[in-house]
C-alpha positions as CSV (number, residue, x, y, z in Angstrom):
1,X,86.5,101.0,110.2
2,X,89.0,99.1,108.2
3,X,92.8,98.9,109.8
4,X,95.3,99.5,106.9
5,X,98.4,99.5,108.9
6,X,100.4,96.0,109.5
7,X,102.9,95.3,111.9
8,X,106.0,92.3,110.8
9,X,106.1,89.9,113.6
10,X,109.5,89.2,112.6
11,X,111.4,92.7,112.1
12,X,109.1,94.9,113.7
13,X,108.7,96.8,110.3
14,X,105.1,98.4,109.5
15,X,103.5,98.1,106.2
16,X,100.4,98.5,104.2
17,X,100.9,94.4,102.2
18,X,98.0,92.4,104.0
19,X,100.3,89.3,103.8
20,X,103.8,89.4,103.8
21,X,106.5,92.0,105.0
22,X,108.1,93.4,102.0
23,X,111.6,93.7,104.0
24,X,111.7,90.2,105.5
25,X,109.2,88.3,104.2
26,X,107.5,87.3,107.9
27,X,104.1,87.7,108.9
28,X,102.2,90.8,109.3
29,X,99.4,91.4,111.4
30,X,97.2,94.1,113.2
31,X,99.1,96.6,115.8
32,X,95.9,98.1,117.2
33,X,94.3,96.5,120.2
34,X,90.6,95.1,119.4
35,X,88.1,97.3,120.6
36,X,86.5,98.2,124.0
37,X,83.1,96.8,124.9
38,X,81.0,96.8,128.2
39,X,79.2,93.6,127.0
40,X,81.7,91.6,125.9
41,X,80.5,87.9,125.2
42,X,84.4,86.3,124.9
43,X,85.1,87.8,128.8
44,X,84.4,84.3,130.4
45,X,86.4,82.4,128.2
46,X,89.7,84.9,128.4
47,X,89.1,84.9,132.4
48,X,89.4,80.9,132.5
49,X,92.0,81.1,130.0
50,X,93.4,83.6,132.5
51,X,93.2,81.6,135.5
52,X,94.2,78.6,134.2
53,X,97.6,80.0,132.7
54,X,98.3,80.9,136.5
55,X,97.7,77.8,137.8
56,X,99.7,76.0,135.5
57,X,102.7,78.8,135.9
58,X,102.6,78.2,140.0
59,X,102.1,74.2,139.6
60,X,105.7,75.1,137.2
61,X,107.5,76.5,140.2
């Protein structure tokens, strides 16, 4: 399935452009979260990523 809408990371604005927001001029980029899957082969790496953000935002206070 191909995404058509874009969301501004600037202004917020949506749009159908694939690279620039035609109000602003910022980036655009996909609203829609990625899909779902039971076997997802990324889930170690966003866990460590996870963790290790947490640690480093205790170690901060």
């Amino acid at each position: 399935m191909v995404w058509l809408m874009r969301r501004c990371e600037k202004c917020g604005n949506y749009t159908m452009k694939r690279n620039l927001c035609p109000h602003c001029g910022g980036q655009v980029r996909l609203p829609h979260p990625p899909k779902f899957s039971p076997d997802d082969k990324y889930l170690k790496y966003r866990m460590a990523l996870k963790l290790e953000s947490q640690q480093s935002e205790r170690d901060l206070h």
